[in-house]
N, CA, C and O atoms as a GROMACS GRO file, in nm:
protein
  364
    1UNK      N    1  14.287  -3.815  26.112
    1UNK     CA    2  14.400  -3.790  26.196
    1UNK      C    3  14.524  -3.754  26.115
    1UNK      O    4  14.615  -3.701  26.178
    2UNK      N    5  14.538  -3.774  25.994
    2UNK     CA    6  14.625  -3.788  25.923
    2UNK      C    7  14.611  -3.621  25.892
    2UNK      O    8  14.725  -3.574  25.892
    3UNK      N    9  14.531  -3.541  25.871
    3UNK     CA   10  14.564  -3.408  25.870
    3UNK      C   11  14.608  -3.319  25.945
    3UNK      O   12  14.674  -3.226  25.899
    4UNK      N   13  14.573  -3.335  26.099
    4UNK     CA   14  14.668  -3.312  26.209
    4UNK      C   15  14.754  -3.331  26.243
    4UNK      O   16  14.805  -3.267  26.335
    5UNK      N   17  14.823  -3.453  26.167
    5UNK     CA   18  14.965  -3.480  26.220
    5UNK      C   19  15.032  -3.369  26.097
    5UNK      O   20  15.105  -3.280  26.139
    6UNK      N   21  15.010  -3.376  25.976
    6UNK     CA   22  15.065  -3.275  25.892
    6UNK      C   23  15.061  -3.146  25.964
    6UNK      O   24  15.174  -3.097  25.973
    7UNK      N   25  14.960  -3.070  26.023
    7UNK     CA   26  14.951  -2.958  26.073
    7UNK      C   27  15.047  -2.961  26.180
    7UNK      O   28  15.095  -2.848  26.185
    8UNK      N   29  15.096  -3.032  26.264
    8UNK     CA   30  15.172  -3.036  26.340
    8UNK      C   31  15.305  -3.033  26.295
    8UNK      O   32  15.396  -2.989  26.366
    9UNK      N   33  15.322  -3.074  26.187
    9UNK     CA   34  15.460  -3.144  26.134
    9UNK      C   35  15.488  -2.999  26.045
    9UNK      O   36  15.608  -2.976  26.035
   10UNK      N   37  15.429  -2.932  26.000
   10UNK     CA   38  15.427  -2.806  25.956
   10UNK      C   39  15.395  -2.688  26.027
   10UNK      O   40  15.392  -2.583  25.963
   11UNK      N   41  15.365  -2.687  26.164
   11UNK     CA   42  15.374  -2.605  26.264
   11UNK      C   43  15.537  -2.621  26.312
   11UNK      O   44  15.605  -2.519  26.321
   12UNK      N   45  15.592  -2.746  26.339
   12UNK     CA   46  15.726  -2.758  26.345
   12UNK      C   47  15.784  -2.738  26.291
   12UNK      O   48  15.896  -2.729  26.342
   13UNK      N   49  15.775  -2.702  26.103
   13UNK     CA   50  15.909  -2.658  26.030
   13UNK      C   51  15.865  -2.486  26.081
   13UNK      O   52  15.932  -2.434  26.171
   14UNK      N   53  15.769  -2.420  26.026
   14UNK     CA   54  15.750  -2.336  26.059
   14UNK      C   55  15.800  -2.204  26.182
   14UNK      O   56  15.812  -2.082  26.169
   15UNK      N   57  15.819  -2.286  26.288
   15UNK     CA   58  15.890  -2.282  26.413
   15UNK      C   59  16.018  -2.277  26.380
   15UNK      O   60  16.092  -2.179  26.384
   16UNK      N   61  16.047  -2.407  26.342
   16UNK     CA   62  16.212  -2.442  26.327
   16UNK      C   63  16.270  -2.321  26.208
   16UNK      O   64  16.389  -2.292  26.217
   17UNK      N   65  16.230  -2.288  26.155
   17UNK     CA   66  16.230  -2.171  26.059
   17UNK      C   67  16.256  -2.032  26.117
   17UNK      O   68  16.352  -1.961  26.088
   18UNK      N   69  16.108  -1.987  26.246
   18UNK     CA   70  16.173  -1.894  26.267
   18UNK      C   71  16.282  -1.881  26.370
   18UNK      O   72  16.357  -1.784  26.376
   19UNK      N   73  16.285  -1.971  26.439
   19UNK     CA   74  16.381  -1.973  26.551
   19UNK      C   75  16.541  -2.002  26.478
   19UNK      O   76  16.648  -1.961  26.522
   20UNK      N   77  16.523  -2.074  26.370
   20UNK     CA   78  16.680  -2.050  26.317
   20UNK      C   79  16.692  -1.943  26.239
   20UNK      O   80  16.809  -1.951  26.200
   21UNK      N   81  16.647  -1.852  26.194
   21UNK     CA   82  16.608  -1.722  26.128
   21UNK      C   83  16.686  -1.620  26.242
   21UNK      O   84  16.797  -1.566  26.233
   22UNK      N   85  16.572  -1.614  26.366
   22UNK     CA   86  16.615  -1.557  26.474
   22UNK      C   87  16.761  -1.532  26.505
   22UNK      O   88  16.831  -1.431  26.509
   23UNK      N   89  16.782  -1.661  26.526
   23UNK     CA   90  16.962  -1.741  26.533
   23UNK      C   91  17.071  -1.698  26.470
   23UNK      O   92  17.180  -1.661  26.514
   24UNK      N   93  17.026  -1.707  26.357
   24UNK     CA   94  17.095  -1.639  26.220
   24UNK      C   95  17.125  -1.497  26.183
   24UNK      O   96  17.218  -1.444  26.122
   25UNK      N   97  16.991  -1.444  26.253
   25UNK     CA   98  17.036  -1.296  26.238
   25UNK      C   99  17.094  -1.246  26.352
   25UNK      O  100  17.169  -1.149  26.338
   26UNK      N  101  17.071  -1.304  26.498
   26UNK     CA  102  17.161  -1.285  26.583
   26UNK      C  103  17.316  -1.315  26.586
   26UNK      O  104  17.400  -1.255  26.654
   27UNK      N  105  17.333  -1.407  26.509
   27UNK     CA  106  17.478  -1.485  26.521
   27UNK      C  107  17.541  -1.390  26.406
   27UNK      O  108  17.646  -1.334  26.436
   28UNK      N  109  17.490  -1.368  26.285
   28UNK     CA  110  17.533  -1.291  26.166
   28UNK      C  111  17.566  -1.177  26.198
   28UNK      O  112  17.667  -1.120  26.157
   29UNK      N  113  17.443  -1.111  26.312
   29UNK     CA  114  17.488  -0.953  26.356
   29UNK      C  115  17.582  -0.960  26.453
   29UNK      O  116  17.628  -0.847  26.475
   30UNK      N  117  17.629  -1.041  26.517
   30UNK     CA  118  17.711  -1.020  26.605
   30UNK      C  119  17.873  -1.026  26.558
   30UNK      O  120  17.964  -0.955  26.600
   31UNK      N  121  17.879  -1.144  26.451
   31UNK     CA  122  17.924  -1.155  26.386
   31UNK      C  123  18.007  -1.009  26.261
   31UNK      O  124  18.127  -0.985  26.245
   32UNK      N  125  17.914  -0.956  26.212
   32UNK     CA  126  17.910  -0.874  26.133
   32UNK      C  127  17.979  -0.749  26.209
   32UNK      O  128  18.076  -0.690  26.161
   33UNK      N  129  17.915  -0.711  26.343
   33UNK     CA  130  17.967  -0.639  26.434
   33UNK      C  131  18.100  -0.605  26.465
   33UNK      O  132  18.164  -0.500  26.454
   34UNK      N  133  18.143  -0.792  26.530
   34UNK     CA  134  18.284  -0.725  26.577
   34UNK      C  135  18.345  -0.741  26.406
   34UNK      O  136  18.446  -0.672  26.422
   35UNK      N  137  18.352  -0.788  26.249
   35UNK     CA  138  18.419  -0.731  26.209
   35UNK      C  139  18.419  -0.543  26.176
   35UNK      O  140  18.507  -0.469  26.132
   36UNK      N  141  18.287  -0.520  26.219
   36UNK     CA  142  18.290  -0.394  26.139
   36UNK      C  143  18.386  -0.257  26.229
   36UNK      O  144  18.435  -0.150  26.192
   37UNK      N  145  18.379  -0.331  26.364
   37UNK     CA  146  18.472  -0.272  26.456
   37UNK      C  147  18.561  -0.310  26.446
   37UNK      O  148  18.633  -0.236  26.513
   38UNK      N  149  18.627  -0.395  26.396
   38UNK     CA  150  18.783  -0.417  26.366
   38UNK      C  151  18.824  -0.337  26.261
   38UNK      O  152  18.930  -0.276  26.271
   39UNK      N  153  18.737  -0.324  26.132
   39UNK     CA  154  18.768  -0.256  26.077
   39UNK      C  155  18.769  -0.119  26.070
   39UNK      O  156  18.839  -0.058  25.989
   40UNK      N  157  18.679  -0.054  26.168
   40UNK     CA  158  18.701   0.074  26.248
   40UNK      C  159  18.798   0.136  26.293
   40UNK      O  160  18.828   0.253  26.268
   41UNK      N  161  18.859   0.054  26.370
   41UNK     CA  162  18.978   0.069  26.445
   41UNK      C  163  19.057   0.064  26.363
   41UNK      O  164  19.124   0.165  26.342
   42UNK      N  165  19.076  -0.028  26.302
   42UNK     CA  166  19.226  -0.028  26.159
   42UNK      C  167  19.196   0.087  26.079
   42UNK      O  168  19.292   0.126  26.013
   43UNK      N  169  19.103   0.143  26.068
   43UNK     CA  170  19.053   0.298  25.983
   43UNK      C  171  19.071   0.416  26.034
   43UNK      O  172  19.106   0.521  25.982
   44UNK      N  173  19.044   0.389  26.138
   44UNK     CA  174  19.090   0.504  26.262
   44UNK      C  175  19.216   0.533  26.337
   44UNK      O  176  19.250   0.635  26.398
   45UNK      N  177  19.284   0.408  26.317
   45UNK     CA  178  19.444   0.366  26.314
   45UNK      C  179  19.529   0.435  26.202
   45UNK      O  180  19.640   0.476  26.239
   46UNK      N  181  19.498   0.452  26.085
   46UNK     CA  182  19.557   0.478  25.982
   46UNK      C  183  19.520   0.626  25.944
   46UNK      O  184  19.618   0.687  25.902
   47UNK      N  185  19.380   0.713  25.949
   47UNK     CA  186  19.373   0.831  26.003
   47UNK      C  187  19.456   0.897  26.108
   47UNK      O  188  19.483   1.016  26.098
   48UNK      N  189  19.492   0.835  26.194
   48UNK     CA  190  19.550   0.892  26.277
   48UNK      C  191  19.700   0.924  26.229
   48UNK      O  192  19.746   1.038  26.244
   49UNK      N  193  19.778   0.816  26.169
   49UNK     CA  194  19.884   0.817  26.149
   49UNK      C  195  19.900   0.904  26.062
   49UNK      O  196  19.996   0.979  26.082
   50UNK      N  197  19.817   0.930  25.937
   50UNK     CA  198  19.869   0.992  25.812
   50UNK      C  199  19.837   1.123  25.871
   50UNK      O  200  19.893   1.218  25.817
   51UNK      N  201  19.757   1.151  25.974
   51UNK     CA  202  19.733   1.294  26.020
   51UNK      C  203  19.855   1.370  26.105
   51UNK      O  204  19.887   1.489  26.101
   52UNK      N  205  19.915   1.253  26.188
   52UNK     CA  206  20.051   1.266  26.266
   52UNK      C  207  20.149   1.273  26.130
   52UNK      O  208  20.152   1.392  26.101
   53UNK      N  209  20.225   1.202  26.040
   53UNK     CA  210  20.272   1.228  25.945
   53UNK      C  211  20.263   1.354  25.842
   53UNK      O  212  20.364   1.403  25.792
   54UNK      N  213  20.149   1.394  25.820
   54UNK     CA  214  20.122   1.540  25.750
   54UNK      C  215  20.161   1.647  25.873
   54UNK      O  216  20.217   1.751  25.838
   55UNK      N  217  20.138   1.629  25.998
   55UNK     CA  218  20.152   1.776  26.102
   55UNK      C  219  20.309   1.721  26.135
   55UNK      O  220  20.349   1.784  26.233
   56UNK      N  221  20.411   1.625  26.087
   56UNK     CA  222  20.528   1.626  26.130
   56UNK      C  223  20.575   1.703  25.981
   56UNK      O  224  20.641   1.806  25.992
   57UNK      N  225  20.547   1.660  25.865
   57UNK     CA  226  20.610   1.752  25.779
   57UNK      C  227  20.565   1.907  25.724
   57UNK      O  228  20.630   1.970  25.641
   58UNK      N  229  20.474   1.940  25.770
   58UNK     CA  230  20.462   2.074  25.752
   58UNK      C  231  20.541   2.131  25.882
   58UNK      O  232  20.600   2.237  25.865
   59UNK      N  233  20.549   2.067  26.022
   59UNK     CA  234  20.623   2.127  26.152
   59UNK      C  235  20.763   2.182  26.097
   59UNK      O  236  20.821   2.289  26.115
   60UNK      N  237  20.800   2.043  26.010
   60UNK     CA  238  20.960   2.040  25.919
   60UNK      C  239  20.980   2.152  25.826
   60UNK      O  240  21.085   2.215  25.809
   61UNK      N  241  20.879   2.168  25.774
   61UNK     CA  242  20.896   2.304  25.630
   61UNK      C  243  20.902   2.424  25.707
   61UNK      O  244  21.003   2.494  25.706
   62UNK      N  245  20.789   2.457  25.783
   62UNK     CA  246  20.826   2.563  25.880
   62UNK      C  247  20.948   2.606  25.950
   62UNK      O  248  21.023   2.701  25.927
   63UNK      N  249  20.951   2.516  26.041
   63UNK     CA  250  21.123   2.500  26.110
   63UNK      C  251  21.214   2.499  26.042
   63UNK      O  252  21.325   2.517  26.092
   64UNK      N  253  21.194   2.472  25.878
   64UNK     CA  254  21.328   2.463  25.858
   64UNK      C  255  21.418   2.560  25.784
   64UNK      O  256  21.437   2.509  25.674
   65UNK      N  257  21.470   2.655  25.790
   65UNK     CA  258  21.499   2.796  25.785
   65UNK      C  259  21.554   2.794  25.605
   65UNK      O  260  21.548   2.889  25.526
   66UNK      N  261  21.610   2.645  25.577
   66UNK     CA  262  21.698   2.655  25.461
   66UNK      C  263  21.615   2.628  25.353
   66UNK      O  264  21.665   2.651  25.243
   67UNK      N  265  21.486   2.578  25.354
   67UNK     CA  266  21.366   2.542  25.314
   67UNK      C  267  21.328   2.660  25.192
   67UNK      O  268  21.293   2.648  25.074
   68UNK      N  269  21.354   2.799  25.292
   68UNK     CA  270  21.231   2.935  25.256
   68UNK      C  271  21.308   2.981  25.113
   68UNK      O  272  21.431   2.981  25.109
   69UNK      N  273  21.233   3.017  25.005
   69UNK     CA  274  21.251   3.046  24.914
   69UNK      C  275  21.392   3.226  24.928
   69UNK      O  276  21.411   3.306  25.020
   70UNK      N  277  21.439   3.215  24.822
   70UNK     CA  278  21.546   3.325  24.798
   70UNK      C  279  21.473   3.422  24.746
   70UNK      O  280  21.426   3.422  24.633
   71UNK      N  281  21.458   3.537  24.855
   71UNK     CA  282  21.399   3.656  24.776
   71UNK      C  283  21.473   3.745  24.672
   71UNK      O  284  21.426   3.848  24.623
   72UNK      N  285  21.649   3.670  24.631
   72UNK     CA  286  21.716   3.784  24.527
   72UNK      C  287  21.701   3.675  24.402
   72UNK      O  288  21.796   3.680  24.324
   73UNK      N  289  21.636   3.614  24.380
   73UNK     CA  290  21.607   3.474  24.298
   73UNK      C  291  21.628   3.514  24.181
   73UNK      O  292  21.725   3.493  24.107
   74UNK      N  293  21.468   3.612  24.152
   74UNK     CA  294  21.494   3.708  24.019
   74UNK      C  295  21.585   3.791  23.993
   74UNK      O  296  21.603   3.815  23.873
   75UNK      N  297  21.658   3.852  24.079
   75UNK     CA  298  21.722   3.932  24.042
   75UNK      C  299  21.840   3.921  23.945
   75UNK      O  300  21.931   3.844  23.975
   76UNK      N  301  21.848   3.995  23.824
   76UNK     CA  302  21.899   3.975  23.702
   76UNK      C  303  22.035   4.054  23.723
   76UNK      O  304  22.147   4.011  23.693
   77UNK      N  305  22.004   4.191  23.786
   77UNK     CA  306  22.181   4.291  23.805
   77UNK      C  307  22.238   4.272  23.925
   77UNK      O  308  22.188   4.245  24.034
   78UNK      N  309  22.391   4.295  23.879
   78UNK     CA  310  22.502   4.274  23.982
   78UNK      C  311  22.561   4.409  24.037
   78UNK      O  312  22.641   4.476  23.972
   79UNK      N  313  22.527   4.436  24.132
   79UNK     CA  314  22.532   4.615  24.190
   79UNK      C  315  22.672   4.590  24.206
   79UNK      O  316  22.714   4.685  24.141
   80UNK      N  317  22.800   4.516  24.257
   80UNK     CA  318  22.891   4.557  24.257
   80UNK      C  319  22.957   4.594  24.114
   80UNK      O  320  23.050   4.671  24.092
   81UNK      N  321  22.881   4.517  24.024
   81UNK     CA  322  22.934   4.565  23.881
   81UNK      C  323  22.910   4.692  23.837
   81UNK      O  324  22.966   4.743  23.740
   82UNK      N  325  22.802   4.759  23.927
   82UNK     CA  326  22.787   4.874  23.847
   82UNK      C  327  22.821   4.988  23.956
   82UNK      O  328  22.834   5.107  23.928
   83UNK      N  329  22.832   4.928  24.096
   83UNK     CA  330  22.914   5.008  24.197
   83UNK      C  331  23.068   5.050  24.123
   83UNK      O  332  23.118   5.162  24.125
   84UNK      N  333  23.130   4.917  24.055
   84UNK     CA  334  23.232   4.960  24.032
   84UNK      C  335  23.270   5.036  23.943
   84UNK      O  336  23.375   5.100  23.943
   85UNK      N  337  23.145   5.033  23.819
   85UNK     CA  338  23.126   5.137  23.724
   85UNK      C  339  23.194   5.319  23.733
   85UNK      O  340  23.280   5.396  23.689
   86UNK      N  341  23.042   5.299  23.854
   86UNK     CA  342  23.053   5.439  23.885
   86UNK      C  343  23.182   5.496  23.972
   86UNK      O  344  23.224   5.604  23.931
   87UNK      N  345  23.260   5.432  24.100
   87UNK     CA  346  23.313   5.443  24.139
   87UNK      C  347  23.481   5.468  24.148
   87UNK      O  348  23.559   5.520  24.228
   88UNK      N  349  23.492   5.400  24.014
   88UNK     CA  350  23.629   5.312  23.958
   88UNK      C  351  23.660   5.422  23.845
   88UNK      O  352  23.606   5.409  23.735
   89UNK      N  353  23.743   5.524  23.868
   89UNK     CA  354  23.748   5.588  23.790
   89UNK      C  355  23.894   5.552  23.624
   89UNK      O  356  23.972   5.617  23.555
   90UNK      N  357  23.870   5.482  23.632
   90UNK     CA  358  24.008   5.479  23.519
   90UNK      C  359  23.940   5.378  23.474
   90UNK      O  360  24.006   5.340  23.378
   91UNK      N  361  23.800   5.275  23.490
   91UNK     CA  362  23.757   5.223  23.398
   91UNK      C  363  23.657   5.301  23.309
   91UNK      O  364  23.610   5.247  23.209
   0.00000   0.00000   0.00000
């Protein structure tokens, strides 16, 4: 009799094993879950913003008229100096 009660007593850890196994991976995944959706949302939160932030400052560079580069930038001669050259007769 004494070997049946072992078989029993080791049918019960056995059990108790997988049913807290079970438990464990249910409670862990659920667990695991809502953080991984929290952290979703805080990821998807912060995408959003830096995407709103980049389309507000390019809106700004566009719009902003004082922004646009000087197309006489390079330019090295002074045409009234040489308007007056030609024009200015006693110099």
């Amino acid at each position: 009799m004494e070997q049946k009660t072992g078989g029993k007593i080791g049918v019960a850890v056995v059990a108790a094993l997988v049913v807290g196994g079970i438990a464990g991976y249910w409670y862990g995944g659920k667990i695991g879950y809502d953080m991984g959706y929290a952290k979703a949302e805080e990821d998807a939160s912060q995408v959003e913003e830096e995407a709103a932030k980049k389309a507000t400052e390019e809106t700004s560079k566009a719009a902003n008229p004082f922004k646009a580069k000087n197309p006489l930038e390079n330019v090295e001669t002074d045409a009234f100096k040489e308007v007056k050259k030609i024009l200015n007769p006693f110099e």
